[in-house]
Kinemage of the C-alpha trace (Angstrom):
@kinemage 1
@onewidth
@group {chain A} dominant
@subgroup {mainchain}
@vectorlist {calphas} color= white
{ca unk a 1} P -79.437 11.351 60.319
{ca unk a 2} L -77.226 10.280 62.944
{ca unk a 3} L -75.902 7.132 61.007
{ca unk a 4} L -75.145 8.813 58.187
{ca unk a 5} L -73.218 11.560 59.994
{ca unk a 6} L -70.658 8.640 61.428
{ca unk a 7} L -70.551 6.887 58.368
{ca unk a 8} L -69.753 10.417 56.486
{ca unk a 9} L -66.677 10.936 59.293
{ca unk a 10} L -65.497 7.351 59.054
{ca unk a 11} L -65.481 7.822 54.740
{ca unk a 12} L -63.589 11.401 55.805
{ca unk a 13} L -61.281 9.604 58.227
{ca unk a 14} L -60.667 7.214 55.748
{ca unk a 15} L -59.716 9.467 52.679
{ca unk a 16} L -57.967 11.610 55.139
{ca unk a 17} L -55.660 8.078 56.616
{ca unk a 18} L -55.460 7.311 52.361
{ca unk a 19} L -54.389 10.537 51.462
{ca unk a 20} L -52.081 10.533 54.476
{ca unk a 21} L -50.508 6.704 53.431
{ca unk a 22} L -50.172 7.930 49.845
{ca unk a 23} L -48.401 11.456 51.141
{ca unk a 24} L -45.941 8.967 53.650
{ca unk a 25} L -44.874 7.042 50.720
{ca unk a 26} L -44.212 9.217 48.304
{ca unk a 27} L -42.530 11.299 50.599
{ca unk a 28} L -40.217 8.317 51.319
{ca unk a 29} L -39.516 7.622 47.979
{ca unk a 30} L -38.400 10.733 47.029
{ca unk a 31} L -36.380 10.818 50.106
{ca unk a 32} L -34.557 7.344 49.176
{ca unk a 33} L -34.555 8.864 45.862
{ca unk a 34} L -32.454 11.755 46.672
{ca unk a 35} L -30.672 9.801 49.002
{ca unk a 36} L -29.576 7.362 46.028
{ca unk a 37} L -28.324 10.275 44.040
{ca unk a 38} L -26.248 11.759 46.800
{ca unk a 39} L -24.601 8.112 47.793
{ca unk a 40} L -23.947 7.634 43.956
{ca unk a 41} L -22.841 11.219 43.685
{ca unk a 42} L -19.935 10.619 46.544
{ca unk a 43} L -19.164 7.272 45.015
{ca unk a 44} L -18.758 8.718 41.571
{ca unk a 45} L -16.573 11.518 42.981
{ca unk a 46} L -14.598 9.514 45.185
{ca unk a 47} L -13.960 7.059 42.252
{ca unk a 48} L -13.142 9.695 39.867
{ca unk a 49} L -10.671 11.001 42.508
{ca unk a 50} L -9.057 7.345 42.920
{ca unk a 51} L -9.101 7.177 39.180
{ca unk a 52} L -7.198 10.673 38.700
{ca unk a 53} L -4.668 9.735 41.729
{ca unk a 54} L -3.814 6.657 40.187
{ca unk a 55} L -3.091 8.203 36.392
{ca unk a 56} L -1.567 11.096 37.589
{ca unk a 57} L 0.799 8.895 39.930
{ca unk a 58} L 1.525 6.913 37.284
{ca unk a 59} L 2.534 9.217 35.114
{ca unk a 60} L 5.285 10.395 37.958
{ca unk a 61} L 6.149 7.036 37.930
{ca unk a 62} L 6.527 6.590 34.272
């Protein structure tokens, strides 16, 4: 009985360090993720300012 205790918390601690792994990475990638969309949100706002700078200056110019 003894045995088959360890190898039932080894399985345990196993599933447990799997489940863990799997938690980490998807955890990470949803992290990147979001980080993704918030540097592509700033670029696209920045740009879009540039972009209405530049027409609205030229305009003035015009």
């Amino acid at each position: 009985m003894g045995v088959l205790k360890w190898i039932a918390y080894g399985l345990t601690g196993s599933l447990i360090a799997a489940i863990w792994l799997v938690g980490g990475a998807v955890i990470a990638a949803i992290a990147s993720l979001i980080g993704v969309i918030l540097v592509g949100a700033a670029v696209a706002g920045f740009a879009t300012f540039v972009i209405k700078d530049y027409v609205e200056g030229k305009k003035d110019r015009s």
